[in-house]
C-alpha positions in Angstrom: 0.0 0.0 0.0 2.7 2.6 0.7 4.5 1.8 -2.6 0.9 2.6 -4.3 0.6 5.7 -2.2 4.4 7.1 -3.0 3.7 6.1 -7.1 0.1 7.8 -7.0 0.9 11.2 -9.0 -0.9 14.0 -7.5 -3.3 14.2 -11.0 -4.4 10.5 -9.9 -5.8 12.0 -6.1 -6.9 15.2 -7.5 -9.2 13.6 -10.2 -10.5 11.2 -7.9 -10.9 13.6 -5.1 -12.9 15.6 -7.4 -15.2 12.6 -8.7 -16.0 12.7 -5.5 -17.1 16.2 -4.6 -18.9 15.9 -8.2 -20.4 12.8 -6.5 -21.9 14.3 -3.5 -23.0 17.6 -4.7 -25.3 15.4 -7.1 -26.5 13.4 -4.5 -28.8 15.0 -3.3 -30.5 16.4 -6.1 -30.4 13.1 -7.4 -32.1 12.0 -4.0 -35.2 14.1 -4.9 -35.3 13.4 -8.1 -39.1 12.4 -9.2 -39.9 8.9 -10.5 -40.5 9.7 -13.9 -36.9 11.7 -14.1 -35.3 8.8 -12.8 -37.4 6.6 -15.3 -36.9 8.7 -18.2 -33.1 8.6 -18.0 -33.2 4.7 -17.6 -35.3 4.7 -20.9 -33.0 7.2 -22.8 -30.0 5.2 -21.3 -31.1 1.9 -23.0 -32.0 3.8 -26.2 -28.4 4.6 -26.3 -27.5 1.4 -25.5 -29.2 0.0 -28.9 -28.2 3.3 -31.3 -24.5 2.8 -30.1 -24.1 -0.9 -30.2 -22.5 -1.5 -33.3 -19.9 0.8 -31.7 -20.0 -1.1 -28.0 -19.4 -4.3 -29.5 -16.1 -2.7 -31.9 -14.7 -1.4 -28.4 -15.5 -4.8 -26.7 -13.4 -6.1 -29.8 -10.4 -4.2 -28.9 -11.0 -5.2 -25.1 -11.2 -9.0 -25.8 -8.1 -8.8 -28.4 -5.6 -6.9 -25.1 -7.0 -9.9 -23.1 -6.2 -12.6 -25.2 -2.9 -11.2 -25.8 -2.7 -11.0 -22.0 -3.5 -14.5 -21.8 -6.8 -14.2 -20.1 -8.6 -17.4 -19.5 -11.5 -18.9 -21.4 -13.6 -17.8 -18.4 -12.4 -14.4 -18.1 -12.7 -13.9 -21.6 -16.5 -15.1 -22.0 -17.1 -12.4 -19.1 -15.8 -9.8 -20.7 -17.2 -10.5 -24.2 -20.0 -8.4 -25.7 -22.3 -9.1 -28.9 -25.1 -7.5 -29.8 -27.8 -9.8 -28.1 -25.5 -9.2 -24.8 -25.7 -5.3 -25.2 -29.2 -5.3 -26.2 -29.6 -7.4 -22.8 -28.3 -4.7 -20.9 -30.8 -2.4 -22.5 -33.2 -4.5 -21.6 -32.0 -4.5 -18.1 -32.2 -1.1 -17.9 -35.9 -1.2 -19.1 -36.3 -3.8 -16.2 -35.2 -1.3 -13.8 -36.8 1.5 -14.8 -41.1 -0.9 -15.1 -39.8 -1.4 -10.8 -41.1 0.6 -7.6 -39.2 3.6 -7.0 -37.7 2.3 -3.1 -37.3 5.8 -2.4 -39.7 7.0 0.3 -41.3 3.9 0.6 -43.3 3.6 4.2 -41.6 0.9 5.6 -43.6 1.0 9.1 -45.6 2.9 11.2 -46.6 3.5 14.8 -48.3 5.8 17.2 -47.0 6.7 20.2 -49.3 6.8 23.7 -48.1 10.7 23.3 -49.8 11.3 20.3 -46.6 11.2 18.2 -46.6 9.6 14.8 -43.8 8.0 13.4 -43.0 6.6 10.4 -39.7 4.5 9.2 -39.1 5.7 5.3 -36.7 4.9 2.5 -34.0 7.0 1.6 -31.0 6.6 -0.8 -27.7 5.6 0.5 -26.1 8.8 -1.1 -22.4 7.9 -3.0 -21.9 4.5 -3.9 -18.7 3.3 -5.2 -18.6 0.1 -7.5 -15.5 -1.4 -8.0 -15.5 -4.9 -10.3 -13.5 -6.7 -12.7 -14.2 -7.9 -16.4 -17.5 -7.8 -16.9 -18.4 -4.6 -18.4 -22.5 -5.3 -17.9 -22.0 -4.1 -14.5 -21.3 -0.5 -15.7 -25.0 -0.4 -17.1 -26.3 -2.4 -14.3 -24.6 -0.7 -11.4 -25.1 2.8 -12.8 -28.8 1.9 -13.8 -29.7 0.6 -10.2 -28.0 3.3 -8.2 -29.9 6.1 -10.3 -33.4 4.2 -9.7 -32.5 4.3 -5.7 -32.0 8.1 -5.8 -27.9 7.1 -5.4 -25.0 8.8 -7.0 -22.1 6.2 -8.7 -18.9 6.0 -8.8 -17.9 3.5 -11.2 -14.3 1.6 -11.2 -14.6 -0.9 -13.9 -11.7 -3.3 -14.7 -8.8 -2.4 -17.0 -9.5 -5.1 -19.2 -13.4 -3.7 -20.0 -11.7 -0.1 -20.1 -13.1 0.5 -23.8 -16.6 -1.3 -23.3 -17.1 0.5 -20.2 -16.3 3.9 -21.4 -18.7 3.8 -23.9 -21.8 2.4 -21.8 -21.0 5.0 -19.6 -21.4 7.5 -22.5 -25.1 6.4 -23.0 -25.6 6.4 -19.0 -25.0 9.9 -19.3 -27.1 10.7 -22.5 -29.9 9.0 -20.7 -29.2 11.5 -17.6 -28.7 14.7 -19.6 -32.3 13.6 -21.8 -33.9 13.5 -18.2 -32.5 16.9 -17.2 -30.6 14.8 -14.4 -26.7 16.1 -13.2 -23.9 14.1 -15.3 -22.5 13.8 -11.9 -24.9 11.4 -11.0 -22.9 8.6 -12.4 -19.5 9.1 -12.9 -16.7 6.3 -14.4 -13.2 6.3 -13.5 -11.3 7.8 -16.2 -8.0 5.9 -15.2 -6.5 2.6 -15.2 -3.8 3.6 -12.6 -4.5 1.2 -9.8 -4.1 4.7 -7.4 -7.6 5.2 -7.8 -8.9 2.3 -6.4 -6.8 3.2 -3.2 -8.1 6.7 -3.4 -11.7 5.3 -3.9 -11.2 2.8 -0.4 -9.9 5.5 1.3 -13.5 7.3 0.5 -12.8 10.6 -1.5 -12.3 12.8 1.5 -15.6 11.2 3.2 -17.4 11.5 -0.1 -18.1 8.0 -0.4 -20.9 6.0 1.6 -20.2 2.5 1.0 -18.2 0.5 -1.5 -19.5 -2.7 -3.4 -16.4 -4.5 -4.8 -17.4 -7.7 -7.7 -14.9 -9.5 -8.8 -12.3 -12.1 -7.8 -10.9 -13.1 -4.4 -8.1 -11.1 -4.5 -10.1 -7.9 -5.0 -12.4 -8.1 -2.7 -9.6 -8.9 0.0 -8.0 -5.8 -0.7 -11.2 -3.9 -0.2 -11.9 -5.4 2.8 -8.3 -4.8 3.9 -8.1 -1.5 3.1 -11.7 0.0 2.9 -12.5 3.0 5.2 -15.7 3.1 4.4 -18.5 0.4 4.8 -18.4 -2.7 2.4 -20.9 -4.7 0.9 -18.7 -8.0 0.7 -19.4 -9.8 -2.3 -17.1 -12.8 -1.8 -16.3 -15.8 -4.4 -19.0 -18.5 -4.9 -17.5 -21.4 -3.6 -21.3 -23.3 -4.4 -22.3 -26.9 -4.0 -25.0 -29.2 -5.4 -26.1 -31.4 -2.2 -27.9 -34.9 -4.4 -29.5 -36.5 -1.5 -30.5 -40.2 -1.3 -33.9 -39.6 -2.3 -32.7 -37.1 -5.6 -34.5 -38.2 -8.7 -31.6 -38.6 -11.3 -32.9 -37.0 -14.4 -33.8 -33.9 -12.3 -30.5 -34.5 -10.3 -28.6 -34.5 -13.9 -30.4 -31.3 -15.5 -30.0 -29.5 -12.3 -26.8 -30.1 -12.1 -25.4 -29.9 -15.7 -27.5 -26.3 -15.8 -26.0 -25.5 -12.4 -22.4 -26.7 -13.9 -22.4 -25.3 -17.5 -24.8 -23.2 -18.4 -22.1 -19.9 -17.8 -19.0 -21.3 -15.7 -17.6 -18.2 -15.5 -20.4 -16.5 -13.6 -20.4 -16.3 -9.2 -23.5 -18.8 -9.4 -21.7 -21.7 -11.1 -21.9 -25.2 -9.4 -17.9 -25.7 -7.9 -18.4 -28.7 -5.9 -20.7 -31.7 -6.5 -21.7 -33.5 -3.4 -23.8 -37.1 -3.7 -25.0 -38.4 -0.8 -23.9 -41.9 -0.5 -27.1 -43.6 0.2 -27.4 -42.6 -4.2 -23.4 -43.7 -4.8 -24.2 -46.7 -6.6 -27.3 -45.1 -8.8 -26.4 -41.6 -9.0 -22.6 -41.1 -9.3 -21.8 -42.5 -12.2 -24.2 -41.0 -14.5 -24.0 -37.7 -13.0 -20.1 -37.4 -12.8 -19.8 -38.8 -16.5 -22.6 -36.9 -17.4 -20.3 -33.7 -17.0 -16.9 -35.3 -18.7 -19.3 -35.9 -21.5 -20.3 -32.3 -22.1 -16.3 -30.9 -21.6 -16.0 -30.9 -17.8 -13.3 -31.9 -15.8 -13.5 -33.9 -12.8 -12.3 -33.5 -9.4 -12.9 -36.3 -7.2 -12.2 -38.1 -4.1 -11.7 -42.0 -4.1 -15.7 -42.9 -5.1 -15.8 -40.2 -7.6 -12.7 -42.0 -9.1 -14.1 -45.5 -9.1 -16.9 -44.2 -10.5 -15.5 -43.1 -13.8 -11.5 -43.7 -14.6 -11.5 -40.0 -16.3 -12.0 -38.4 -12.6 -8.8 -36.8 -11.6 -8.0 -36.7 -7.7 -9.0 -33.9 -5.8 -6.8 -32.1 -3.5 -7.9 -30.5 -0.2 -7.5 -27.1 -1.7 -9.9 -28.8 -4.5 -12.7 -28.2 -2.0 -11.9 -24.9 -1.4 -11.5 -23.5 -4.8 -14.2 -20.9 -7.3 -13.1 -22.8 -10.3 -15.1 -20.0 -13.1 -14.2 -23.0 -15.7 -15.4 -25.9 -16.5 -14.1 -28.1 -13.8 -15.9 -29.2 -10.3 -14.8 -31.4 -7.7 -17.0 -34.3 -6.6 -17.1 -36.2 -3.5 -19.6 -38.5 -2.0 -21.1 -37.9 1.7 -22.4 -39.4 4.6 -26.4 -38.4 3.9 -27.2 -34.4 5.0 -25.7 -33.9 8.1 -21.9 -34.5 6.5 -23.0 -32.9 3.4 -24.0 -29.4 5.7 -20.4 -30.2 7.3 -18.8 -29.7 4.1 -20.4 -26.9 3.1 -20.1 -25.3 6.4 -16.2 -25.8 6.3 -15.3 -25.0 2.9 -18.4 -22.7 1.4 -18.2 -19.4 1.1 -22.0 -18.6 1.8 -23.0 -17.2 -1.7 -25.4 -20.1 -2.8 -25.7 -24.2 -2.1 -28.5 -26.4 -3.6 -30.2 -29.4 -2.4 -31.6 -31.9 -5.2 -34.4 -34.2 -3.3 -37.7 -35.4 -2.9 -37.6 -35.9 0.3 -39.4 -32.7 1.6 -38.3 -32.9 5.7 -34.8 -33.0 4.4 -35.1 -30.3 2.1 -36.6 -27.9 4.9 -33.6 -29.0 6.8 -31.2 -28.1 4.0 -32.8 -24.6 4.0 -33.3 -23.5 7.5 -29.8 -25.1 8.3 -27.3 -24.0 5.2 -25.9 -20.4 6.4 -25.9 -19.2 2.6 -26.9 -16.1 1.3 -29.1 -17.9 -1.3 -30.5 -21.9 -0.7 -32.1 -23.9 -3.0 -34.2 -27.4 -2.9 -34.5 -28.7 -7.0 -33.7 -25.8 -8.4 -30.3 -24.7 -10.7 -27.7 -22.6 -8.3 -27.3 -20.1 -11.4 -30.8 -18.7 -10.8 -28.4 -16.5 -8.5 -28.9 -13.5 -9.8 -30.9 -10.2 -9.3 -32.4 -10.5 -12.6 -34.1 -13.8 -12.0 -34.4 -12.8 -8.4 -37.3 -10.0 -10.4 -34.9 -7.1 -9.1 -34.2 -5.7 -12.1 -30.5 -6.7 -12.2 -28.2 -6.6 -9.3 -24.8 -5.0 -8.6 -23.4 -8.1 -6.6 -24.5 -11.1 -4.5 -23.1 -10.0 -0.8 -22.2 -12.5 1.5 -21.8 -10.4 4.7 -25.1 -10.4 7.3 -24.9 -6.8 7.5 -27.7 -4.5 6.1 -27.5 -6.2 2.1 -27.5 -10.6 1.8 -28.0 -11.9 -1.6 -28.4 -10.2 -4.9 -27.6 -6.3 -3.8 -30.5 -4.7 -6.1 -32.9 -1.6 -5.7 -34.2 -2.3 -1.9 -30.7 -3.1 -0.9 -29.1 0.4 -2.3 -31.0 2.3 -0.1 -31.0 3.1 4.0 -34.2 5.1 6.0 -35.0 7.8 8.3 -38.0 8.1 10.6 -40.6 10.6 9.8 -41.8 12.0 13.5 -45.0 14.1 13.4 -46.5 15.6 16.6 -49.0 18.4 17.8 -47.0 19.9 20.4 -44.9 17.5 22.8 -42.5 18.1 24.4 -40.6 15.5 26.3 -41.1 15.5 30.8 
């Protein structure tokens, strides 16, 4: 950190210092800004989205050609990749966001007072929110769109590989803000790939800076947490296990988890660890673990896993411990649920685990028991996501337990105030 400090050239602090006065002196218009405002510059946003996409995708190009070149993994690379059905999917995110409740100044509660006092817990926005994320350059439109809709000024850090593609969904971020009369300020990108900024950003822009959501890899997110002075919305890796319990039916077992395993491998929901319960190891491991070689996925397994198929490779402890983002998982058969909540317990990282059963009791157990963010009984772990969660889209998954858990979308990005209303009082 000191080296980072000593090599940060004063234009580095001062730019990022001012991003965010910028920041804060839009807050709060931005906090009063009406619904329709709001909603208008989400529509004009994704309008630009669509006129400039031919455009988006040339400067993805140049993004995805310094990656490979880089030697950026077949993961990395599919999350940074944009085509035209992906940018009109961000439009339509934006679209999403905008057909939502406004959550500012939503009545969250009321209650009278034997006093005659009225009170009332309300919505507010948070005020600055700083996004910092790797690779995937969706998160620019996403971030900035949900942070508008919850009344919050952005400051936006994308990664230095999506520096093109995020500049230029930034661009039509602010056309949609200027077409609803709205300050540019209101979401800002960071115009630098010197790393100085994001210590400038942690260290909260002169107490500009409210809370911090950092999405990307492990190493990232331990630096914010390390050196963060302002509050974090942790959005660790997604260490996530399938659970197939005795009582799993297989073809549901084998759709789940192929969907869970491969649908995108490079995405925080992606099955890592397969776990089959061994009252199912003679019926169930075989198909399911060969099931995945066949469709290009490697195997990491313990001793069964290996008997079960010859093409299983052994798994190291660090197997168990490990967010893959590729298409490789690590298998290994249990003792029934108790061992199978042990495993996940030790090793998870409390983003999202899945239970594949018919066995209803053991399912409630799985859910009330699992200390994840998101659980799920028969159902694919990549429905993780704000989108499918109907928020719109979301600017993480946090796994902390304070104030934001799960898919960090509209109701998250926002805090409250009590409203007190009297005729009078005063207190004895």
């Amino acid at each position: 950190m000191t080296s980072e400090k000593a090599s940060a050239a004063p234009s580095v602090i001062d730019l990022m210092r001012d991003l965010g006065r910028r920041a804060r002196a839009s807050a709060h218009s931005l906090g009063l800004a009406s619904t329709q405002a709001k909603n208008r510059a989400l529509a004009a946003a994704a309008a630009a989205l669509r006129a400039r996409a031919t455009d988006i995708v040339a400067a993805n190009a140049r993004d995805m050609e310094a990656a490979t070149q880089a030697g950026a993994s077949k993961a990395n690379l599919d999350r940074l990749m944009l085509d035209a059905k992906r940018v009109d999917a961000m439009a339509r995110g934006l679209e999403d966001i905008a057909a939502l409740p406004d959550p500012v100044g939503r009545v969250l509660a009321t209650f009278d007072r034997p006093n005659g006092l009225k009170i009332e817990r309300v919505a507010t926005p948070l005020g600055v929110v700083g996004v910092i994320y790797e690779s995937r350059p969706n998160v620019t439109a996403d971030a900035g769109a949900l942070c508008l809709k919850a009344g919050n000024a952005a400051i936006l850090r994308g990664g230095s590989d999506s520096f093109h593609s995020s500049s230029l969904i930034h661009e039509c971020l602010v056309a949609g803000l200027r077409d609803a009369n709205l300050p540019d300020a209101a979401i800002q990108i960071v115009p630098t790939r010197d790393r100085a900024a994001v210590g400038e950003m942690l260290r909260g822009l002169d107490g500009n800076v409210d809370v911090i959501v950092p999405r990307g890899g492990k190493s990232l997110v331990a630096r914010v947490q390390d050196e963060a002075r302002v509050p974090v919305f942790a959005h660790l890796e997604g260490i996530v296990h399938v659970y197939v319990d005795g009582e799993a039916d297989l073809d549901m077992a084998r759709t789940i988890l192929r969907n869970a395993k491969l649908r995108r491998t490079g995405i925080c929901g992606a099955a890592e660890t397969l776990l089959v319960d061994r009252a199912a190891q003679a019926t169930h491991l075989a198909p399911l673990v060969s099931m995945l070689i066949d469709a290009g996925c490697e195997v990491r397994g313990d001793a069964a896993a290996q008997q079960a198929d010859p093409r299983v490779k052994p798994a190291s402890e660090e197997d168990w411990r490990t967010e893959y983002l590729d298409a490789v998982i690590s298998a290994k058969v249990v003792d029934g649920l108790d061992a199978a909540m042990d495993h996940i317990e030790r090793y998870g990282s409390h983003h999202t685990d899945c239970i594949v059963t018919s066995n209803d009791a053991r399912a409630e157990r799985f859910l009330r028991e699992v200390d994840s963010a998101i659980v799920l009984h028969n159902a694919s772990t990549q429905f993780a996501d704000g989108g499918e969660f109907g928020f719109g889209a979301e600017i993480g998954i946090a796994t902390g337990r304070m104030h934001a858990r799960g898919p960090v979308g509209l109701e998250q990005l926002t805090s409250f105030k009590y409203r007190v209303r009297g005729a009078g009082q005063v207190r004895p």
